[in-house]
N, C-alpha and C positions, 0 to 999 in steps of 0.2 A: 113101756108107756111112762111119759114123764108125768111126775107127782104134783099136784097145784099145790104153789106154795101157802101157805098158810096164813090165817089176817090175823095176828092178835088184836084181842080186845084193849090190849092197854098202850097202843098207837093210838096218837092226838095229832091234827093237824090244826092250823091257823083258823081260826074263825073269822068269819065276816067281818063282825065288830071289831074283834084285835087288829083286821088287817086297816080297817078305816078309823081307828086310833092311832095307828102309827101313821097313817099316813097324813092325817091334820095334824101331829106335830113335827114332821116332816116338812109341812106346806106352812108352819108358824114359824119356825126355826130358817127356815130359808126367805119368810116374808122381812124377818125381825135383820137378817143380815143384812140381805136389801137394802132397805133403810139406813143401816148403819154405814154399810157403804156408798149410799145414797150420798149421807152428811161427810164422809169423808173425803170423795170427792170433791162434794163444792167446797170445803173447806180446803182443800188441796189445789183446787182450782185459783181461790180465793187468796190465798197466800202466797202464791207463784207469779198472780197477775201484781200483786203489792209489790213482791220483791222487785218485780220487772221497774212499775213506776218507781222504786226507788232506787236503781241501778241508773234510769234514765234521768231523774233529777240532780241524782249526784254527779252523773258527765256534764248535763246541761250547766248548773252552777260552778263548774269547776271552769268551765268554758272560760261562763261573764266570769271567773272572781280573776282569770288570769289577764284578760284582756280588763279589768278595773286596775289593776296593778302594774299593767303595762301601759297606760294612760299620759298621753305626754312626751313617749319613746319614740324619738329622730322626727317630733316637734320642733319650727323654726320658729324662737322668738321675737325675732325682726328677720328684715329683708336686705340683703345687700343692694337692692335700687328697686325701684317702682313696678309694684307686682300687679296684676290681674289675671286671678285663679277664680276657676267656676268649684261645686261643691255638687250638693245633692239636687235634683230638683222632684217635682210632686211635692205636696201637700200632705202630713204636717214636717216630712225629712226637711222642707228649707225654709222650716223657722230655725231652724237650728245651725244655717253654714254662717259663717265668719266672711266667707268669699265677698267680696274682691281682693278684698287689701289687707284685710285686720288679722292681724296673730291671730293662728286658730286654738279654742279655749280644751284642754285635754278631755274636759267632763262637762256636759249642759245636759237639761231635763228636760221634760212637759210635766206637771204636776197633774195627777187627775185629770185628764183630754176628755171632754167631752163628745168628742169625737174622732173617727181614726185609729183608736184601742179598745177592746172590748171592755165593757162594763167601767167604764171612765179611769182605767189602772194609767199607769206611768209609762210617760216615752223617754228608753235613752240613751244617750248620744254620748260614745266613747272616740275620742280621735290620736290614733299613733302610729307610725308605719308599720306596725306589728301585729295590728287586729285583723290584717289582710287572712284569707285562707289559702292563698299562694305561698308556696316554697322561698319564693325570692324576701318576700315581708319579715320572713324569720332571720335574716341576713344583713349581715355588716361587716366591712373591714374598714380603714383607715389607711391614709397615704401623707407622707410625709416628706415635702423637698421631690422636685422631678415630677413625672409622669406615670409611675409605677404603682399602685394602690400595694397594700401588704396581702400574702396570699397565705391562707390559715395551714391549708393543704388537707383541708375536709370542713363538707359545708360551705365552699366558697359561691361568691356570685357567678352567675353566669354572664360567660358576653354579650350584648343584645339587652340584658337584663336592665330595666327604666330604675333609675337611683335619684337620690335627692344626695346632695352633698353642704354639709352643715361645719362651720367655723366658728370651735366654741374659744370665743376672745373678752379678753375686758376693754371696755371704751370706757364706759363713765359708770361700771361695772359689768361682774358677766354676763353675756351672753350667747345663744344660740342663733350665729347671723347663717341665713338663706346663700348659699353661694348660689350666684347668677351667672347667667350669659347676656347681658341685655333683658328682653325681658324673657329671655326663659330658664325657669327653675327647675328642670331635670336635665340628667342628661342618660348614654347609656352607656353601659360599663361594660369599661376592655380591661384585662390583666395586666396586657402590656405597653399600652400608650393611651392611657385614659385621656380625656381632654382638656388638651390646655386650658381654655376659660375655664375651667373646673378645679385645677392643680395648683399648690401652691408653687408659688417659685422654685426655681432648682434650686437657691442659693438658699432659701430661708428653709434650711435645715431643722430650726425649731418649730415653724410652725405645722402643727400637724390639722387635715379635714376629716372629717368622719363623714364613710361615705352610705348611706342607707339604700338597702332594698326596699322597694315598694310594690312594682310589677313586673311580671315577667316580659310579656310586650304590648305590652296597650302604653299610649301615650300619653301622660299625667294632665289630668284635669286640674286637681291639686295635691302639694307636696305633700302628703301626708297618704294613709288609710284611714277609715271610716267605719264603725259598725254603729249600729241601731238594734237595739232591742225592744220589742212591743209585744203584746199579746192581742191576736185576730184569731177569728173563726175563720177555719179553711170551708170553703164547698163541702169538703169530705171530712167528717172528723169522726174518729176513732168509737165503734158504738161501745166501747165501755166507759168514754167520757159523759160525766153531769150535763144534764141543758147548762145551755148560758155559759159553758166554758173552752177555752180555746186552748191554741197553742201558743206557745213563747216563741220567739223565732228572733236568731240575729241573721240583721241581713248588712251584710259592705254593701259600699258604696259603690258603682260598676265606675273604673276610672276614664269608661269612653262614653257613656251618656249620661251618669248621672241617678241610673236608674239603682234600686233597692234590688238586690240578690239575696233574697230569702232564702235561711236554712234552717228547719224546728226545730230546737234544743227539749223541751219538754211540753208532752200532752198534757188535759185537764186542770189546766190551769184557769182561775177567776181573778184572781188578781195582781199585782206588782207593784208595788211602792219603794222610794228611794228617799234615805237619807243622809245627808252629809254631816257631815263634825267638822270642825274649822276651828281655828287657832288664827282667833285676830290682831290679837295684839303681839304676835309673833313671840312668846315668851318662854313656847314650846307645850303649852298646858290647852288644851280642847277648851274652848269658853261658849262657844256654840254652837247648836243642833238647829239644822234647817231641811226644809225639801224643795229649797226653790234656789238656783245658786245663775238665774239667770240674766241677775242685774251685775255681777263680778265680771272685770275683765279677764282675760288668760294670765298677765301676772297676778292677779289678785287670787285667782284660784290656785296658781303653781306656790304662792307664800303663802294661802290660808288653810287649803285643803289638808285635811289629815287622814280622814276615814268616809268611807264608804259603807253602808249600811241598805240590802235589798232585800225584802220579804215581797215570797213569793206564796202565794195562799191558792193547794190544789187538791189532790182526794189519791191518795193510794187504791190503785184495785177495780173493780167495777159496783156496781150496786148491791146492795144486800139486802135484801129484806129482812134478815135477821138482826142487824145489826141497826141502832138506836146512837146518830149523833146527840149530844147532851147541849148544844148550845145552838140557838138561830143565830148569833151574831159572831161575830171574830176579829179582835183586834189584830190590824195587819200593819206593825209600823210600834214603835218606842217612843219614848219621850214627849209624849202628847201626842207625837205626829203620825201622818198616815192617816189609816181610815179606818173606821168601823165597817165591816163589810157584812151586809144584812143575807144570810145565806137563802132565808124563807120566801124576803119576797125580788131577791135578783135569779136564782137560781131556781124555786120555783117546788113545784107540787114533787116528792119525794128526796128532799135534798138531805134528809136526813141517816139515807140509809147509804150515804157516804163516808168513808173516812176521810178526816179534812184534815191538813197538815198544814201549818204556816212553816214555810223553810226560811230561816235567815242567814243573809252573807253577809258578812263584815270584812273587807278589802282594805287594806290601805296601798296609796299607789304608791307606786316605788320610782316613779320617772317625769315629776315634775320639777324638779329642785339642780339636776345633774345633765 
């Protein structure tokens, strides 16, 4: 018969109390991590969503400072005979065309719009064959003597491809004459027997045309490309955007109706301001600062223009309650100019718990002068 085995008296088990002692610090320790993981999430959240905004500000600004600097590029400064070119149409794109006749101006503005841009920021208006989003826009070769354009033999024009052809000559000095056909200012480009009204003579060896991409196949409204820069609320906008703020968006000009081809460069944007620098007494020395350059002709801006200057005023990230902007107001703009932008009462009940950033771009163009 098996023996029961025996209880000692000095076995101890868990008690009640001990066992609901450790389990409330159990249930404290796992509350207290919670939380801390709680706050490093949204802080993780919170700083992923910033970096994004400024991943996308900085493509957006890279965008405008390239097409500011390419401002002017396979621009005609006269006509070789009597033009009639159409531009943009809608309201406010054709305060701004040059069309019918008039050399078009590389850079023009809207100061503060009352209407047309959200919260009355700046319209503007960049024109050179190169601000297209088409392949063919980034494209140029030259032909000299004959019918043959020069072929790079990477990156060249396509055949079919709509071109402006430009004849940089001195008369009563230099300039960028419009090569015509009668009245028409494109033509479309062959490798190998481009069009005679387009070529210079076979004998005049010296002179050379430069011939620009513009479109691939749409038929030119006007010699040039077109973008516009504005800030508008979409229908949809992004719920980590502030009330009252939109997007930036450049939009071309479409070369077959006219119409605005909007593309968003950057969300949660409130504002955009432009300024110019100009060199008027030609001496080479910057003597003044303006934001209105829309009483200048197109030579007046290709000899006075120097610098370009764009603050764009938007919020890294989405809302924080934690976080405590220290200013209602924000100067958006230098040298007295621009605006004070009131954040309390345009942007409204929580505008505080934004982080606000003025970004500025400083451009100078590089394709008015040449």
């Amino acid at each position: 018969m098996k023996k029961k085995p025996k209880i000692s008296l000095n076995q101890k088990g868990v008690s009640f109390i001990e066992l609901l002692i450790v389990m409330t610090l159990v249930v404290i320790v796992l509350m207290m991590n919670t939380d801390t993981l709680g706050v490093i999430f949204r802080q993780s959240r919170q700083q992923t969503q910033a970096v994004g905004a400024q991943m996308d500000r900085i493509v957006g600004l890279e965008i405008l400072r390239t097409d500011i600097e390419h401002a002017g590029f396979g621009l005609p400064w006269s006509f070789q005979g009597a033009i009639n070119y159409s531009e943009a149409t809608g309201s406010p794109q054709n305060t701004y065309n040059d069309a019918p006749s008039d050399p078009p101006r590389p850079l023009v503005s809207g100061n503060n719009l009352s209407t047309f841009t959200l919260n009355n920021s700046d319209y503007l208006v960049i024109k050179s064959t190169a601000v297209g989003t088409n392949e063919t826009s980034q494209q140029w070769t030259y032909i000299t003597g004959g019918q043959q354009p020069h072929v790079w033999g990477s990156n060249d024009l396509t055949n079919g491809d709509r071109v402006t052809v430009m004849w940089p000559r001195s008369i009563t000095g230099f300039t960028k004459e419009l090569v015509m056909d009668g009245a028409n200012f494109f033509t479309t480009y062959s490798s190998s027997a481009f069009p005679a009204a387009f070529s210079p003579n076979v004998n005049a060896t010296t002179t050379r045309y430069v011939i620009y991409g513009v479109d691939p196949d749409t038929n030119l409204r006007m010699p040039f490309n077109r973008a516009d820069y504005y800030i508008q609320r979409p229908a949809s906008m992004p719920q980590a955007c502030a009330p009252n703020t939109g997007v930036l968006y450049k939009a071309t000009i479409n070369q077959g109706n006219g119409a605005r081809n909007p593309d968003p460069l950057v969300d949660c944007v409130a504002d955009m301001q432009v300024i110019y620098r100009l060199d008027t007494n030609n001496d080479g020395t910057i003597d003044s600062t303006v934001e209105d350059i829309s009483g200048l002709t197109a030579q007046q801006i290709r000899e006075q223009l120097k610098e370009v200057r764009v603050y764009i005023l938007s919020h890294e990230g989405q809302k924080d309650s934690a976080f405590k902007y220290s200013n209602g107001t924000v100067t958006v703009g230098e040298f007295g100019l621009g605006r004070t932008f009131n954040l309390s009462s345009i942007i409204g009940a929580g505008w505080e718990n934004y982080r606000w950033k003025v970004s500025v771009l400083v451009a100078r163009p590089r394709n008015l002068t040449n």
